[in-house]
VMD Tcl script that builds the backbone (N, CA, C; Angstrom):
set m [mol new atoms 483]
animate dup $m
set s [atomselect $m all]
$s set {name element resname resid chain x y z} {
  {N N UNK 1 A 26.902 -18.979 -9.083}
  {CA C UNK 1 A 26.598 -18.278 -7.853}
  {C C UNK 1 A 25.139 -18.536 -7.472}
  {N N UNK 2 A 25.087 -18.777 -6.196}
  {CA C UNK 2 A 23.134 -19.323 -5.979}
  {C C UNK 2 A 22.558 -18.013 -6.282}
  {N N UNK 3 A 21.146 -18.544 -6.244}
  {CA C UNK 3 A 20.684 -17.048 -6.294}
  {C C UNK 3 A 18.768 -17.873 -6.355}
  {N N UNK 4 A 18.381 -16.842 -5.675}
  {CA C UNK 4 A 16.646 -17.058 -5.654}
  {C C UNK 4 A 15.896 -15.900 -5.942}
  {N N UNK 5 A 14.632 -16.232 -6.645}
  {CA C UNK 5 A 13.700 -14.820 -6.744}
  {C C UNK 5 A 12.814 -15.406 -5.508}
  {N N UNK 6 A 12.461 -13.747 -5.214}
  {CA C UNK 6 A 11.118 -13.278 -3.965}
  {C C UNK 6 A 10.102 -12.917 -4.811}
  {N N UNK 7 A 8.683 -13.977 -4.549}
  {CA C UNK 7 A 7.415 -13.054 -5.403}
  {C C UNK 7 A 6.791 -13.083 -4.513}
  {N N UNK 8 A 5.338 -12.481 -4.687}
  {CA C UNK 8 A 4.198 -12.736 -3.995}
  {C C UNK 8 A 3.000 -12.885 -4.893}
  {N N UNK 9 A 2.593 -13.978 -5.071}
  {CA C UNK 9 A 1.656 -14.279 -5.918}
  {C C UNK 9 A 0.568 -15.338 -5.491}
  {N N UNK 10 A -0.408 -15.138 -5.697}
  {CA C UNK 10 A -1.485 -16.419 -5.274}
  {C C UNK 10 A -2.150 -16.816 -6.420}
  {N N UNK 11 A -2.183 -17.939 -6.098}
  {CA C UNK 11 A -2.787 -18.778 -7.333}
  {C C UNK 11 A -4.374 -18.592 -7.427}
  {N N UNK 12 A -5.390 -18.847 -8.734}
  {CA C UNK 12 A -5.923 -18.455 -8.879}
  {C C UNK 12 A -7.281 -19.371 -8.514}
  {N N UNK 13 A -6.462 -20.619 -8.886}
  {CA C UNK 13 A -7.352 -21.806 -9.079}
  {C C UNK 13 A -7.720 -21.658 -7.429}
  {N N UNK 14 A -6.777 -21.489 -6.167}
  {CA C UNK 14 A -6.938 -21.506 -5.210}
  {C C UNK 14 A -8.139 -20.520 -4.840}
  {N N UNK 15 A -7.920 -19.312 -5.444}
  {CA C UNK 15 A -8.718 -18.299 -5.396}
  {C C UNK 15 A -10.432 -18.968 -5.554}
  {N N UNK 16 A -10.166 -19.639 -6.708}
  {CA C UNK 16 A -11.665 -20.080 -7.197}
  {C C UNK 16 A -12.136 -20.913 -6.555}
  {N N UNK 17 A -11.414 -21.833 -5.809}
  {CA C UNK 17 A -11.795 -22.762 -4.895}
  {C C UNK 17 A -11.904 -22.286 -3.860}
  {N N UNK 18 A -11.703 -21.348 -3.569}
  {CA C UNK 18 A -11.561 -20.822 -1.736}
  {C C UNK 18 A -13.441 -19.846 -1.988}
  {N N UNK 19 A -13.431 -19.083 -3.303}
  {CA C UNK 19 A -15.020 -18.806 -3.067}
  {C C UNK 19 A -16.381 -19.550 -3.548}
  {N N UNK 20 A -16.074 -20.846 -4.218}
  {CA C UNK 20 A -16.668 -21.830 -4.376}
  {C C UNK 20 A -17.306 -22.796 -2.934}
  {N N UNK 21 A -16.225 -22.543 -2.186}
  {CA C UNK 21 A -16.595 -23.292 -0.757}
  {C C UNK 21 A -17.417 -22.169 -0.104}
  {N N UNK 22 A -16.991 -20.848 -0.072}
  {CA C UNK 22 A -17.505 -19.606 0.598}
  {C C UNK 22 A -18.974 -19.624 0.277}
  {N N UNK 23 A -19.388 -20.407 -1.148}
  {CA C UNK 23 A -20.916 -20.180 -1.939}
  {C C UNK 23 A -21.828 -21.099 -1.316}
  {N N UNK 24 A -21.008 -22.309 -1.144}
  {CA C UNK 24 A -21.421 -23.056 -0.633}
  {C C UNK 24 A -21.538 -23.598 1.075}
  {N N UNK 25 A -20.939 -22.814 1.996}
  {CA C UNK 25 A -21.360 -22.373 3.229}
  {C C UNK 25 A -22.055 -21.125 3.087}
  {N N UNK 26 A -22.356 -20.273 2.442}
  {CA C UNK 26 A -23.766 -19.282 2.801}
  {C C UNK 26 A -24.906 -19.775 2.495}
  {N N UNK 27 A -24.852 -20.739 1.336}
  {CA C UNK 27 A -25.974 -21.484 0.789}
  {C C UNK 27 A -26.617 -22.453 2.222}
  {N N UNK 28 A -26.114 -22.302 3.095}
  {CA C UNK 28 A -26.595 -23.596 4.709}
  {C C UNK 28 A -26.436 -22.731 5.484}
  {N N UNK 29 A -25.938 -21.782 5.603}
  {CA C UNK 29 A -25.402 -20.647 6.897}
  {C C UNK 29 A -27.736 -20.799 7.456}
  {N N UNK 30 A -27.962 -20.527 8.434}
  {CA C UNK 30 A -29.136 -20.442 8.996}
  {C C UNK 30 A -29.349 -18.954 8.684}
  {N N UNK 31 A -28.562 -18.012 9.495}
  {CA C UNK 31 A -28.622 -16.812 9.343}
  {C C UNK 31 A -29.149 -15.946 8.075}
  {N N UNK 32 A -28.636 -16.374 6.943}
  {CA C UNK 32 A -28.860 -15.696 5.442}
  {C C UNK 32 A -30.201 -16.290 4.911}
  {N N UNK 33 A -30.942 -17.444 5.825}
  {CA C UNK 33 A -32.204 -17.797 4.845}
  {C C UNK 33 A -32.778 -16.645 4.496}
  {N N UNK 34 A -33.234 -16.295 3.418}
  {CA C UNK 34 A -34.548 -15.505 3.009}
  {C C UNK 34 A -33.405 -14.431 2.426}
  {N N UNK 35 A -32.490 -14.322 2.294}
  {CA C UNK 35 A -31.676 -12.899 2.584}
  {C C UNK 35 A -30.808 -13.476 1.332}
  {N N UNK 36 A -30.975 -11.407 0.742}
  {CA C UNK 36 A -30.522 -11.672 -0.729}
  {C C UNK 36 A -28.922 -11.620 -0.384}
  {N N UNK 37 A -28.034 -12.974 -0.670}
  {CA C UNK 37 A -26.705 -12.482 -0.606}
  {C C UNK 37 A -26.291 -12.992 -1.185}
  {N N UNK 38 A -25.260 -13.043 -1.831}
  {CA C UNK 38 A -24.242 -13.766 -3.198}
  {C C UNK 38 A -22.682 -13.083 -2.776}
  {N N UNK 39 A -22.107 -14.077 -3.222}
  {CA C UNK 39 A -20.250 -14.220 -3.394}
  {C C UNK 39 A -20.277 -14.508 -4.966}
  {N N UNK 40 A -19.434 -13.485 -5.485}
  {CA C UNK 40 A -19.257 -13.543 -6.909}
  {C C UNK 40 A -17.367 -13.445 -7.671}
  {N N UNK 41 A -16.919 -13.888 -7.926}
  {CA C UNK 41 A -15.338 -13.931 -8.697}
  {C C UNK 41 A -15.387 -13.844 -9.665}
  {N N UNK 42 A -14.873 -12.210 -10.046}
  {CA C UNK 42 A -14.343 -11.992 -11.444}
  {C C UNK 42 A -12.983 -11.035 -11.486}
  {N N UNK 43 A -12.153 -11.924 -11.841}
  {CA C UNK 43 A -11.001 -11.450 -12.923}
  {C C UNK 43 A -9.884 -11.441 -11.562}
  {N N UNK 44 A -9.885 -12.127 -10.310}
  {CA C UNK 44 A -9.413 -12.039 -9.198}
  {C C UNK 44 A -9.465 -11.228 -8.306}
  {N N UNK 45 A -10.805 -10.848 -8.300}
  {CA C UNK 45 A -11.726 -10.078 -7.186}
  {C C UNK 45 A -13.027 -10.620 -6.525}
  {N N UNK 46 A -12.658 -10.780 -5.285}
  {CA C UNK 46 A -14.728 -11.377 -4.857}
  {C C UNK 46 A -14.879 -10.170 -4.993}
  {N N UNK 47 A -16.188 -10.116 -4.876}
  {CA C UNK 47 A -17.255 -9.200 -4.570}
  {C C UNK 47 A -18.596 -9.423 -3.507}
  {N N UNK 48 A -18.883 -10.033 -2.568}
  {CA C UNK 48 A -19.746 -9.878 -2.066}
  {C C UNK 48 A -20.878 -8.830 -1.662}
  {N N UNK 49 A -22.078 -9.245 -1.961}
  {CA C UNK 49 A -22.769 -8.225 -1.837}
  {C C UNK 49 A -23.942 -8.790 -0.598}
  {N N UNK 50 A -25.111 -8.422 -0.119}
  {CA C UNK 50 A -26.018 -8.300 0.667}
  {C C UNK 50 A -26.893 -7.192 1.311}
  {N N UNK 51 A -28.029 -6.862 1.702}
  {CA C UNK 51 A -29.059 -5.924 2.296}
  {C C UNK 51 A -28.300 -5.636 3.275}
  {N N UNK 52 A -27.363 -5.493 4.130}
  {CA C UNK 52 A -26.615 -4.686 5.208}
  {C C UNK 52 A -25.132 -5.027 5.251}
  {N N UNK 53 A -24.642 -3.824 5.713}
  {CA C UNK 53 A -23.653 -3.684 5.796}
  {C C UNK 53 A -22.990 -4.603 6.935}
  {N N UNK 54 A -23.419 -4.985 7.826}
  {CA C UNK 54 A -23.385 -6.384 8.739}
  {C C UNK 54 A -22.653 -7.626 8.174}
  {N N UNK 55 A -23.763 -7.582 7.766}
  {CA C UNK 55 A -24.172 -9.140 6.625}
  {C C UNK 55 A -22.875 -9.219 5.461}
  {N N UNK 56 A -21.979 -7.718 4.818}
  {CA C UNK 56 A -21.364 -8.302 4.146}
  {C C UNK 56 A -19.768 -8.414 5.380}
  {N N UNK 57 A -20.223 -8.052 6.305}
  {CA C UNK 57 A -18.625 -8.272 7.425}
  {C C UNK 57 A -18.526 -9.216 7.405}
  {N N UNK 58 A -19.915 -10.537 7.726}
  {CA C UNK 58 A -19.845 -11.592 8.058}
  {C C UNK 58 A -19.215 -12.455 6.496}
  {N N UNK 59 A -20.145 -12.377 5.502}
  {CA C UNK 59 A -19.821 -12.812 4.612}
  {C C UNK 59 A -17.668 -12.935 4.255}
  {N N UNK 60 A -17.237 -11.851 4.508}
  {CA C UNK 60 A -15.861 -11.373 4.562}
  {C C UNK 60 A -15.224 -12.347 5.685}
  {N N UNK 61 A -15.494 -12.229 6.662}
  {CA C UNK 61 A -14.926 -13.662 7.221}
  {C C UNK 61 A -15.373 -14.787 6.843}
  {N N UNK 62 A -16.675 -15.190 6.214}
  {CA C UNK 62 A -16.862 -16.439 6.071}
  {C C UNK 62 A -15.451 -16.809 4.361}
  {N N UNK 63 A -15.551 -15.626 3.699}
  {CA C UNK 63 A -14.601 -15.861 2.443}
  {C C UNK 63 A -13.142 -15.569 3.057}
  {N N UNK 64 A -12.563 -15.131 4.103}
  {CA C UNK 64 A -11.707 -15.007 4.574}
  {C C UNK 64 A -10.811 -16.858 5.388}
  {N N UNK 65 A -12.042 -17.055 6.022}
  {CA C UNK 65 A -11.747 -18.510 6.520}
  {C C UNK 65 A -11.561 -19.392 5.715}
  {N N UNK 66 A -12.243 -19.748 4.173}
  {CA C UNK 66 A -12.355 -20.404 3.402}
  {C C UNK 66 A -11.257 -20.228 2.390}
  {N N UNK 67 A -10.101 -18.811 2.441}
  {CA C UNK 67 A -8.932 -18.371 1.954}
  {C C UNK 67 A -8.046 -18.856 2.777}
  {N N UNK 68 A -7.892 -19.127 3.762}
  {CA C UNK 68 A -6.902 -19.956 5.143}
  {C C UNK 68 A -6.936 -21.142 5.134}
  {N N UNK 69 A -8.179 -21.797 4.522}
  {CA C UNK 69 A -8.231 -23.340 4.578}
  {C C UNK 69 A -7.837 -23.817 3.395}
  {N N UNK 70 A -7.809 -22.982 2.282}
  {CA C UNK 70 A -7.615 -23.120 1.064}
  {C C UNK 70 A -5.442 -22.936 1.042}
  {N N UNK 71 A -4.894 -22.559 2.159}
  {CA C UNK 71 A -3.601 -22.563 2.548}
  {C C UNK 71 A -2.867 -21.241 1.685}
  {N N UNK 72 A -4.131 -20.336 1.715}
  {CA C UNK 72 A -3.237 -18.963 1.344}
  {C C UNK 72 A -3.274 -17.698 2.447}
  {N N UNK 73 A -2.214 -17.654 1.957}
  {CA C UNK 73 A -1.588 -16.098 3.475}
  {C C UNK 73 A -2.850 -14.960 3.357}
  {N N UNK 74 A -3.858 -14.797 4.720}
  {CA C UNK 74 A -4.477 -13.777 4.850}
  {C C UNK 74 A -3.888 -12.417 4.597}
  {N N UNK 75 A -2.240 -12.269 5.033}
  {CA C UNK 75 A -1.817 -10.674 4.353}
  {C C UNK 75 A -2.007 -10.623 2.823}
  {N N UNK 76 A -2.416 -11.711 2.385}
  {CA C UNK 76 A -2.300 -11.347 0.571}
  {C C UNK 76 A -3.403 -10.632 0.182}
  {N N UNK 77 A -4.645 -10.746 1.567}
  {CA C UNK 77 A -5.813 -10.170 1.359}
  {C C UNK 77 A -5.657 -8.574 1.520}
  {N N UNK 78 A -6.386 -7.895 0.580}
  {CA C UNK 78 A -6.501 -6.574 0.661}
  {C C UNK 78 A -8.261 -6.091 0.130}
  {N N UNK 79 A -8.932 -6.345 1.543}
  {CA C UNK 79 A -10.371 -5.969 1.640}
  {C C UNK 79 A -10.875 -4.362 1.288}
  {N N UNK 80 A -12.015 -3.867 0.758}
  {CA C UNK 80 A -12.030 -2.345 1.072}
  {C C UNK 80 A -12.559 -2.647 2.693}
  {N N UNK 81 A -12.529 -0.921 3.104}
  {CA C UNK 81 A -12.377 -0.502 4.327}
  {C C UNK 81 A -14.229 -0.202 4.218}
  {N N UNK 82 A -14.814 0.356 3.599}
  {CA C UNK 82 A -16.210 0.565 3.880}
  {C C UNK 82 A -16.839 -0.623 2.578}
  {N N UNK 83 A -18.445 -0.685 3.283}
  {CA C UNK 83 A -19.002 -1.451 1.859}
  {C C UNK 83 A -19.720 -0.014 0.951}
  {N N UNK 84 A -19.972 -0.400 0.223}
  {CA C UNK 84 A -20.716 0.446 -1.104}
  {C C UNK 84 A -21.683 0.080 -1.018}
  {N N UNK 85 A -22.712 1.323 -1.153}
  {CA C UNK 85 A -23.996 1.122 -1.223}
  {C C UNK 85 A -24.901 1.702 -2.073}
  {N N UNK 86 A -25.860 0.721 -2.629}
  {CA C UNK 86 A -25.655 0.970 -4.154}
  {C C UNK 86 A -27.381 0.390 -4.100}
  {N N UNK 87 A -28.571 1.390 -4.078}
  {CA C UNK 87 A -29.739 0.726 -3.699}
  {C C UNK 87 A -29.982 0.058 -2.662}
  {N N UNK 88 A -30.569 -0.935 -2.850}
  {CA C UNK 88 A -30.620 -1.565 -1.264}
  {C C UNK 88 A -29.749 -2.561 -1.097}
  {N N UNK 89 A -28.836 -2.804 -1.727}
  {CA C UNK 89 A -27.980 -3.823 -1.834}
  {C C UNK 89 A -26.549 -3.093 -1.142}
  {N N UNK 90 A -25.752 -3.729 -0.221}
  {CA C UNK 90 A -24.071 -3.290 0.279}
  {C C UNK 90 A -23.209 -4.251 -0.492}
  {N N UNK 91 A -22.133 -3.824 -0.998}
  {CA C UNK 91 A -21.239 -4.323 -1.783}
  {C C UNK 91 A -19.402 -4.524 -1.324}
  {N N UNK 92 A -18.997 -5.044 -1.120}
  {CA C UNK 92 A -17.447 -5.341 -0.660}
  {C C UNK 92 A -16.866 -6.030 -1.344}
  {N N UNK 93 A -15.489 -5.499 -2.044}
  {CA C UNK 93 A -14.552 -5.896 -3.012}
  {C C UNK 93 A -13.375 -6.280 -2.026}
  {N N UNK 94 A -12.792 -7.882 -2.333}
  {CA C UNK 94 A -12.201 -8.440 -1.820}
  {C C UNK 94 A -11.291 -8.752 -2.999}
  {N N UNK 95 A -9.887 -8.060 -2.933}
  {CA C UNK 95 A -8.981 -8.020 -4.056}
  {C C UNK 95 A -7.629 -8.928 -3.279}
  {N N UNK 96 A -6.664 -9.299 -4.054}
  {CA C UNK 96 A -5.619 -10.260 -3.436}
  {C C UNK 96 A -4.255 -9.198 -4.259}
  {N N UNK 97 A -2.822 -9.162 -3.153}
  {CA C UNK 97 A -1.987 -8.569 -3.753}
  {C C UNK 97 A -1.229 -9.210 -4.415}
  {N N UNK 98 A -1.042 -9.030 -5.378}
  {CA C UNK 98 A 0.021 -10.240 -6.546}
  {C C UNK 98 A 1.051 -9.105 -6.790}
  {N N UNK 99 A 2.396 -9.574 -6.621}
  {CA C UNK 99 A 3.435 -8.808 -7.035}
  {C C UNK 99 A 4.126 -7.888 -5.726}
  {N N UNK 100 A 5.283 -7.606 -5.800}
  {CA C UNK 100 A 6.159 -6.610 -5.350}
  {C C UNK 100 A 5.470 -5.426 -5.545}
  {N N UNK 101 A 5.068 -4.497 -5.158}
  {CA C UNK 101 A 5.185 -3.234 -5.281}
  {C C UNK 101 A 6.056 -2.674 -4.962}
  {N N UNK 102 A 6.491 -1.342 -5.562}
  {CA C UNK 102 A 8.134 -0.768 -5.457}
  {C C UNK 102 A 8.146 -0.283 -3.900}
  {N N UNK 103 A 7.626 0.070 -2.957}
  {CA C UNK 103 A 8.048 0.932 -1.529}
  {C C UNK 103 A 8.232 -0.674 -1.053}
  {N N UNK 104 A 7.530 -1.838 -0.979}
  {CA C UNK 104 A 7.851 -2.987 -0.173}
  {C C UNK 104 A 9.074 -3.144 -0.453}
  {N N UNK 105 A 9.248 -3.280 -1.960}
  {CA C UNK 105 A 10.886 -3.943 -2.461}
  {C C UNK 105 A 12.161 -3.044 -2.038}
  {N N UNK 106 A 11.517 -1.879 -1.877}
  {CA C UNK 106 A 13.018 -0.876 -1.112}
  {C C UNK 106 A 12.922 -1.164 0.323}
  {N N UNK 107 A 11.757 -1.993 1.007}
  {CA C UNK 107 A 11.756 -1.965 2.308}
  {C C UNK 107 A 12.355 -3.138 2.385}
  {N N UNK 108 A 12.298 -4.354 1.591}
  {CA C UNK 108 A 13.290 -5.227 2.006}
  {C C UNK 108 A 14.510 -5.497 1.345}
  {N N UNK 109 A 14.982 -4.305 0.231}
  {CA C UNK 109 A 16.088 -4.355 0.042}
  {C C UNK 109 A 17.102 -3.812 1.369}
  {N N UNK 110 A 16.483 -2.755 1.994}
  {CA C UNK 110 A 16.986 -2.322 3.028}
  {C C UNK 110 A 16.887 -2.931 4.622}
  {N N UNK 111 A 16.092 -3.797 4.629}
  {CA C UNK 111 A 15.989 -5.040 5.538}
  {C C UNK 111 A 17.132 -5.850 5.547}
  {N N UNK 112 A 17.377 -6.311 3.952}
  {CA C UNK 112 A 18.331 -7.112 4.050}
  {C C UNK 112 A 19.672 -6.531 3.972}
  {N N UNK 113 A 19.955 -5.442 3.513}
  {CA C UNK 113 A 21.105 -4.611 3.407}
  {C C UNK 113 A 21.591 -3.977 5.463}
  {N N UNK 114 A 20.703 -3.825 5.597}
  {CA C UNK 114 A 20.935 -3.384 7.441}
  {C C UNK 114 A 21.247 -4.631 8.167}
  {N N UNK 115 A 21.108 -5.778 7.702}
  {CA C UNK 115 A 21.711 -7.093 8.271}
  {C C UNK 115 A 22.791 -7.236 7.898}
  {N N UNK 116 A 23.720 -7.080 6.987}
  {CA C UNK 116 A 24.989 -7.101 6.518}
  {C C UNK 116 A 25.382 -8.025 6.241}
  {N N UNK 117 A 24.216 -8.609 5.658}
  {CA C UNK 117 A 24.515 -10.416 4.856}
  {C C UNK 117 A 24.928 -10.479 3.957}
  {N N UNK 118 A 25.862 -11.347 3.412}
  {CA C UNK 118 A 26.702 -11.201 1.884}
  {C C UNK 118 A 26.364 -11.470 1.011}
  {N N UNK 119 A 25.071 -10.504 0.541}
  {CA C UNK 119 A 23.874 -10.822 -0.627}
  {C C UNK 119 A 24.091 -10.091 -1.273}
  {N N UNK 120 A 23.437 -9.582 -2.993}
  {CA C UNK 120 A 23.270 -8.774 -3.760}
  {C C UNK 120 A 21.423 -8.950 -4.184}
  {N N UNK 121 A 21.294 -7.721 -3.724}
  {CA C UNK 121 A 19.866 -7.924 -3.884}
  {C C UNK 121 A 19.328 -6.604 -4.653}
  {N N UNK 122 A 18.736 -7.460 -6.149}
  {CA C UNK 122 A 17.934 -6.257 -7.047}
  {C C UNK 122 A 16.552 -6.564 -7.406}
  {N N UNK 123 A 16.145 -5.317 -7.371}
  {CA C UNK 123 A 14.628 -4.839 -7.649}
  {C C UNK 123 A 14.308 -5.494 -9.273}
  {N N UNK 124 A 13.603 -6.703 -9.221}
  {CA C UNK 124 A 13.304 -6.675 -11.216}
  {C C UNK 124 A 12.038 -6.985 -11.828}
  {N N UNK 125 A 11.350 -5.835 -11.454}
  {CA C UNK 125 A 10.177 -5.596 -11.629}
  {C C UNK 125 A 9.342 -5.483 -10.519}
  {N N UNK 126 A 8.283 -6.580 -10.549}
  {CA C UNK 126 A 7.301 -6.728 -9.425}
  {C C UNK 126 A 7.882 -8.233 -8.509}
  {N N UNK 127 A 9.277 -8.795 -9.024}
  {CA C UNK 127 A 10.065 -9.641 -7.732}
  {C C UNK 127 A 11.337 -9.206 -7.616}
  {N N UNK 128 A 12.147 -10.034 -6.742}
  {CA C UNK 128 A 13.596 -9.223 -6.377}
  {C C UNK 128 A 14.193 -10.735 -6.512}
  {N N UNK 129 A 15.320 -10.496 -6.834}
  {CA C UNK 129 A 16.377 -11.269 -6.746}
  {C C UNK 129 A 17.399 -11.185 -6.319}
  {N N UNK 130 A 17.462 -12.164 -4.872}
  {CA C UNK 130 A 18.941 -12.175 -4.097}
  {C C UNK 130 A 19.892 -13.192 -4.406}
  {N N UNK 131 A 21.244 -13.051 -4.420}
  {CA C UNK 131 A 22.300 -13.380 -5.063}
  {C C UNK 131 A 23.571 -13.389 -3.873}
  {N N UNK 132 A 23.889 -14.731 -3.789}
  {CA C UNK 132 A 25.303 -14.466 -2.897}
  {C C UNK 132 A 26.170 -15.938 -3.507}
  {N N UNK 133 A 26.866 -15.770 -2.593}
  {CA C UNK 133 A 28.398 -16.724 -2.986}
  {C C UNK 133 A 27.490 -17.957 -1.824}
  {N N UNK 134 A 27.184 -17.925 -0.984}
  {CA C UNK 134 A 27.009 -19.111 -0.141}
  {C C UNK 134 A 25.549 -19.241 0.351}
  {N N UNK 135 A 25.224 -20.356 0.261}
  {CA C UNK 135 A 23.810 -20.541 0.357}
  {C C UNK 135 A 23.181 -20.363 1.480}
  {N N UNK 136 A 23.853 -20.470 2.786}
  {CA C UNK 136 A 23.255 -19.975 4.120}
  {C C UNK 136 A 23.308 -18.785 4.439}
  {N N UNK 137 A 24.107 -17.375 3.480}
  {CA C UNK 137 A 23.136 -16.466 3.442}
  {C C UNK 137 A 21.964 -16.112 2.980}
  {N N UNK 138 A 22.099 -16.985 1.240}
  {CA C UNK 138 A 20.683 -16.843 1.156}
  {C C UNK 138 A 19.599 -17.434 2.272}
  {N N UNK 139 A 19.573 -18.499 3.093}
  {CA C UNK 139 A 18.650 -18.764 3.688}
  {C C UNK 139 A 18.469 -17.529 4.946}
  {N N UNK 140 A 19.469 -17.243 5.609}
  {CA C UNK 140 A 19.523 -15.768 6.128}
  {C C UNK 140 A 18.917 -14.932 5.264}
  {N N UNK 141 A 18.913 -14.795 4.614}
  {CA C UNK 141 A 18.040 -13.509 3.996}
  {C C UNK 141 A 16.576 -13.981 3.605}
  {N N UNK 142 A 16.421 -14.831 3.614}
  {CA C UNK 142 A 14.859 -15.229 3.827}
  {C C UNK 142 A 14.185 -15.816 4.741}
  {N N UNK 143 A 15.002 -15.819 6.015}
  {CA C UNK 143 A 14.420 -15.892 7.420}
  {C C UNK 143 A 14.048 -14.664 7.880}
  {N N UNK 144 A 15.490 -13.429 7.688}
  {CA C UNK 144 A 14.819 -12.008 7.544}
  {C C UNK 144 A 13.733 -11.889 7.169}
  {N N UNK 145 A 13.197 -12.145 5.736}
  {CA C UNK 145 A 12.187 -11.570 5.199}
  {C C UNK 145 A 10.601 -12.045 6.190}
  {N N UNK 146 A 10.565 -13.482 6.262}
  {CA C UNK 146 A 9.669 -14.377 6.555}
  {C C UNK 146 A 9.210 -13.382 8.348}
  {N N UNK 147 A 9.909 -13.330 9.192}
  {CA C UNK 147 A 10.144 -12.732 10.686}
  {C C UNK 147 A 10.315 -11.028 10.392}
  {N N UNK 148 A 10.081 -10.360 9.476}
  {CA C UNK 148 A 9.397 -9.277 9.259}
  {C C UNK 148 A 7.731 -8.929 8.931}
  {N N UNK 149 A 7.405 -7.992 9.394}
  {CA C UNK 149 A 6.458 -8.084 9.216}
  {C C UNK 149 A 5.778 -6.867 8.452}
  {N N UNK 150 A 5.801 -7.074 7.031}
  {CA C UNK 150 A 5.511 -6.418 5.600}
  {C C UNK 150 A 4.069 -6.666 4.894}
  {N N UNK 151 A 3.403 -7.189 5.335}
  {CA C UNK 151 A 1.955 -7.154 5.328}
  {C C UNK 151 A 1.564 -7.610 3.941}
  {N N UNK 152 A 2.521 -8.617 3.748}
  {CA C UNK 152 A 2.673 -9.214 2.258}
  {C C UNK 152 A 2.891 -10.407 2.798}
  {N N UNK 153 A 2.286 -11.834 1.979}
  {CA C UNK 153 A 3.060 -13.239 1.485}
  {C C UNK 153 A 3.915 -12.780 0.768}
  {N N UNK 154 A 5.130 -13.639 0.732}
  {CA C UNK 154 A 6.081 -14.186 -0.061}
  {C C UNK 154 A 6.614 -15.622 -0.212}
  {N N UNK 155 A 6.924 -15.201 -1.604}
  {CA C UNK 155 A 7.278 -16.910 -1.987}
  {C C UNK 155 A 8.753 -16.690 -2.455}
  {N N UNK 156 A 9.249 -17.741 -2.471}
  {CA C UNK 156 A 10.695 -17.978 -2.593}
  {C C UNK 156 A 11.148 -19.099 -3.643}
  {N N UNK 157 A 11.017 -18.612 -4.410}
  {CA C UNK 157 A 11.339 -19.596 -6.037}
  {C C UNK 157 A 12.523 -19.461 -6.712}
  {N N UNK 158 A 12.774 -20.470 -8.026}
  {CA C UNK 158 A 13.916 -20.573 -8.719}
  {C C UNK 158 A 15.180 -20.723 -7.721}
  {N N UNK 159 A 15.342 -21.154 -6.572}
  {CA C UNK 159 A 16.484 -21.384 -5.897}
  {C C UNK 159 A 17.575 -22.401 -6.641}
  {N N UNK 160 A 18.705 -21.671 -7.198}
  {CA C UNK 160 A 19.372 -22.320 -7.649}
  {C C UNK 160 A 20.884 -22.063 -6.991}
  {N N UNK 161 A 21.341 -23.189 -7.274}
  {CA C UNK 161 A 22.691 -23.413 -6.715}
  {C C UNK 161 A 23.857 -23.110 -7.418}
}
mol reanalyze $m
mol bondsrecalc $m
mol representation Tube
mol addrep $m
């Protein structure tokens, strides 16, 4: 019986390369001469920091653009909402979502269940796995997913026949 898993995961190496380029456009940016600012990656978190709270917005799109060129889904991004301020330095944690979380996975179990496609679709763990007799529902059920809008990447692996 076919059957495919749904994850959402970003790679890491991408990760490291996407703020490696980010280091290296602030390092020429005109704007930041003289100005203490750094892009830092640990454990699959930037962190950008800088003297205003401005300065780390900009920085956030400049690591944001350099995550798009690097060919990963901006919804995977999950920025904080204020920077931290911590002395004279502002701080912004730029974290990436890896995995299913359980309210998404009931939202597209029930996505795909309200379409009435001839799938079997279970929750197994942090991915889901859909299951049918014919393979152009599975692709139906991941055109669903793709043309929703769940504020997540997804990937579509192990497709087997």
């Amino acid at each position: 019986m076919p059957s495919f898993d749904m994850v959402s995961e970003v790679e890491t190496t991408e990760i490291r390369n996407a703020t490696e380029n980010s280091e290296r456009e602030l390092a020429t940016r005109f704007d930041f001469r003289g100005v203490k600012a750094s892009i830092d990656l640990q454990s699959d978190v930037i962190t950008v920091s800088a003297e205003s709270d401005f300065q780390c917005r900009q920085m956030l799109d400049i690591v944001s653009n350099n995550i798009v060129k690097r060919k990963i889904d901006p919804n995977s991004i999950d920025a904080d909402e204020d920077c931290t301020h911590t002395g004279k330095t502002y701080a912004l944690a730029i974290r990436f979502k890896q995995g299913i979380d359980q309210p998404t996975a009931k939202k597209i179990v029930k996505l795909i269940k309200a379409a009435k496609t001839k799938v079997q679709v279970a929750i197994q763990g942090d991915k889901i796995r859909v299951t049918g007799k014919k393979r152009d529902d599975l692709q139906a059920a991941m055109a669903l997913v793709r043309e929703a809008d769940l504020g997540q990447a997804f990937q579509f692996n192990n497709f087997r026949d």
